[in-house]
C-alpha positions as CSV (number, residue, x, y, z in Angstrom):
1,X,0.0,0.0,0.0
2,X,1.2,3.5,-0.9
3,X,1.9,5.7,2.1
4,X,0.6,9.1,0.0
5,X,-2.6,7.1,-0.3
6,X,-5.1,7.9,2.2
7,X,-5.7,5.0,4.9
8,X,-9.3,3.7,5.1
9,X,-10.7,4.5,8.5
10,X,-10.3,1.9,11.2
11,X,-13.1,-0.3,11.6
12,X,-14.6,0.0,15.5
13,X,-14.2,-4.0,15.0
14,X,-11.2,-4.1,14.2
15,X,-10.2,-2.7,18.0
16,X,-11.2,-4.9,21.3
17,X,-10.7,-4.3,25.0
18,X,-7.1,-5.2,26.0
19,X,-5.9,-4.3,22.3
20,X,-2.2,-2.5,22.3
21,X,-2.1,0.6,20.2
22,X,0.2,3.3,19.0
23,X,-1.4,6.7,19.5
24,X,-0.8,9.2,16.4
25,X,1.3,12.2,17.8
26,X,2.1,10.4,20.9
27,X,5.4,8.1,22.3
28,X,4.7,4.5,23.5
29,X,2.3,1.9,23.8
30,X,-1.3,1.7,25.2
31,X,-3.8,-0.8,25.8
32,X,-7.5,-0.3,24.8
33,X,-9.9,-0.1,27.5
34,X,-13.2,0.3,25.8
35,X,-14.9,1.2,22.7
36,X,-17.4,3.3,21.9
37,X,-18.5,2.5,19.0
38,X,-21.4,5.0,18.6
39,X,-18.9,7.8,18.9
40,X,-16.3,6.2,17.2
41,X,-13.6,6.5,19.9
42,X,-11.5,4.2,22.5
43,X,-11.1,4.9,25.9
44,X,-7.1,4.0,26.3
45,X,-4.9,3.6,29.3
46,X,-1.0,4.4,29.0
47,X,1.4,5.2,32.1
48,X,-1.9,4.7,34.4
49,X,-3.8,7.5,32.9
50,X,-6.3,7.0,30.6
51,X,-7.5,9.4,27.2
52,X,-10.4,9.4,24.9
53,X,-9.1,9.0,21.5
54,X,-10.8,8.6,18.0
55,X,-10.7,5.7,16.0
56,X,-9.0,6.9,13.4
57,X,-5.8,8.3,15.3
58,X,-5.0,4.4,16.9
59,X,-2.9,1.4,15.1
60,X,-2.6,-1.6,16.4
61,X,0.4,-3.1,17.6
62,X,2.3,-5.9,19.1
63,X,2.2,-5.9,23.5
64,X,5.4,-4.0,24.8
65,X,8.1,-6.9,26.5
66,X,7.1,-7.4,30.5
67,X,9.1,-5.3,32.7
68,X,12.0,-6.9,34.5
69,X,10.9,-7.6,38.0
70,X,12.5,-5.7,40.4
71,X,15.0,-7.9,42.7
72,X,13.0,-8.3,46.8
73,X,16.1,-8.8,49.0
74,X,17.4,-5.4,49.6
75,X,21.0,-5.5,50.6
76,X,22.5,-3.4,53.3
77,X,26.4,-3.3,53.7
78,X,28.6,-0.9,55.2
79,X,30.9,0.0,52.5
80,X,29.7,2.5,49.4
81,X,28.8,5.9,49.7
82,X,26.7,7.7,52.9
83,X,23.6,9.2,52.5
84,X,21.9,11.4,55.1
85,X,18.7,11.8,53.6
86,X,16.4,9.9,51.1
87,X,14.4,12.6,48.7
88,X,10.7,10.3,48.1
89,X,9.2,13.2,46.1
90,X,6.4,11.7,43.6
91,X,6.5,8.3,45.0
92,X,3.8,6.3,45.8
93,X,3.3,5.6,49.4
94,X,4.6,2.4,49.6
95,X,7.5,2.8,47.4
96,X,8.5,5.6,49.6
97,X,8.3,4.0,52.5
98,X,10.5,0.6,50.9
99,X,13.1,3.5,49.8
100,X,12.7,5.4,53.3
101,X,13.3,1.7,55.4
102,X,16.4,0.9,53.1
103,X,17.7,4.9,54.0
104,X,17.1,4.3,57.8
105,X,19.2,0.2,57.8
106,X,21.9,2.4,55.8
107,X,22.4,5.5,58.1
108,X,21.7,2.4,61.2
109,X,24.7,0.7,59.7
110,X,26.4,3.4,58.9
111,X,26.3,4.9,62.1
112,X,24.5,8.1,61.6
113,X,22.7,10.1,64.5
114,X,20.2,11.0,62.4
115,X,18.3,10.8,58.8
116,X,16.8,13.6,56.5
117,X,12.9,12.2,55.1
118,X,11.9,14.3,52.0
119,X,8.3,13.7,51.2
120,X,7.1,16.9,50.2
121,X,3.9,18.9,50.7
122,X,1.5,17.3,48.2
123,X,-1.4,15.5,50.1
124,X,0.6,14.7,53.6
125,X,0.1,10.8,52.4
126,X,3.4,9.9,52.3
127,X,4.3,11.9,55.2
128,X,1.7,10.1,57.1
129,X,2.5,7.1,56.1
130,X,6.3,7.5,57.0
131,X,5.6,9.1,60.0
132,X,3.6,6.1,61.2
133,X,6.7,4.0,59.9
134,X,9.3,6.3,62.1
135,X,7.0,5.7,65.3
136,X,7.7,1.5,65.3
137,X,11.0,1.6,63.8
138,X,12.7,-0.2,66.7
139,X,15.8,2.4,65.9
140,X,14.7,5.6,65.5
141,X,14.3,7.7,68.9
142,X,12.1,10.2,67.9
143,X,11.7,12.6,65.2
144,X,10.7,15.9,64.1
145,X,9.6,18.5,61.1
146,X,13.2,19.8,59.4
147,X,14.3,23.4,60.6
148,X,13.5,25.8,57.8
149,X,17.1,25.5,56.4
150,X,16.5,22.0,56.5
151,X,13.2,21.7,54.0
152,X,10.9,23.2,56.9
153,X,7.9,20.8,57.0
154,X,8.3,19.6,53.7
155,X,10.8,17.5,55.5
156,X,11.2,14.9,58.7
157,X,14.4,14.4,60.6
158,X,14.6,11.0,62.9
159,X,17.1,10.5,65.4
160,X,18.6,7.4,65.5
161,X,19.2,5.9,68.7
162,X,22.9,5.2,69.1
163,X,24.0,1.5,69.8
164,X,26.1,0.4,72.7
């Protein structure tokens, strides 16, 4: 088929639920969540948002590869580099409180009397959610909002209780 020709418009049967398509103008893959056939469009879902798209502006395509599955046992070792703080800025809540557990066993083996949380303003979620975490972490020995210098109360600094 010529490329200058004109494609025929996609047939609303030619796309089901679950389909991978290419979206015309944009990068990557999504999957088809629903068609609407009466308004010839398709409700897709890429990077866990979803559009409204016409017909005519999807191809179909192959599925994108699985992504590799991240590793579970999280290794904590004294040697590498120190950090004093963990920045969890547009993580989800559990995410940052996996990334803010591995910060607090490093500064623990590291030695540290305390470590910086970054979690933002946003919707206090994650600050909740890793303030709960600081209160039965069987090494921190309290904690507080950061000084303004120190992110203000965009920010949570735990003490680490000091072994013996």
């Amino acid at each position: 088929m010529n490329p200058s020709q004109p494609q025929p418009p996609p047939d609303e049967a030619s796309f089901v639920a679950g389909n991978w398509v290419l979206i015309q103008g944009m990068h990557g893959t999504a999957r088809v969540v629903e068609i609407d056939a009466r308004r010839r469009r398709a409700r897709v879902e890429m990077n866990d948002r979803q559009w409204l798209v016409a017909l005519d502006k999807l191809t179909r395509c192959a599925a994108p590869p699985p992504l590799p599955v991240p590793p579970r046992l999280v290794q904590v070792t004294g040697g590498g580099p120190v950090y004093y703080e963990v920045d969890l800025h547009g993580r989800y809540v559990e995410e940052a409180l996996e990334l803010a557990r591995r910060g607090l066993d490093q500064a623990v083996v590291n030695h540290l009397d305390r470590f910086k949380l970054i979690h933002g303003h946003g919707r206090g979620r994650v600050r909740q959610a890793v303030r709960r975490m600081l209160d039965a972490h069987p090494h921190v020995e309290n904690y507080r909002f950061g000084e303004p210098q120190e992110g203000g109360l965009a920010c949570t600094v735990a003490f680490l209780r000091q072994s013996r």
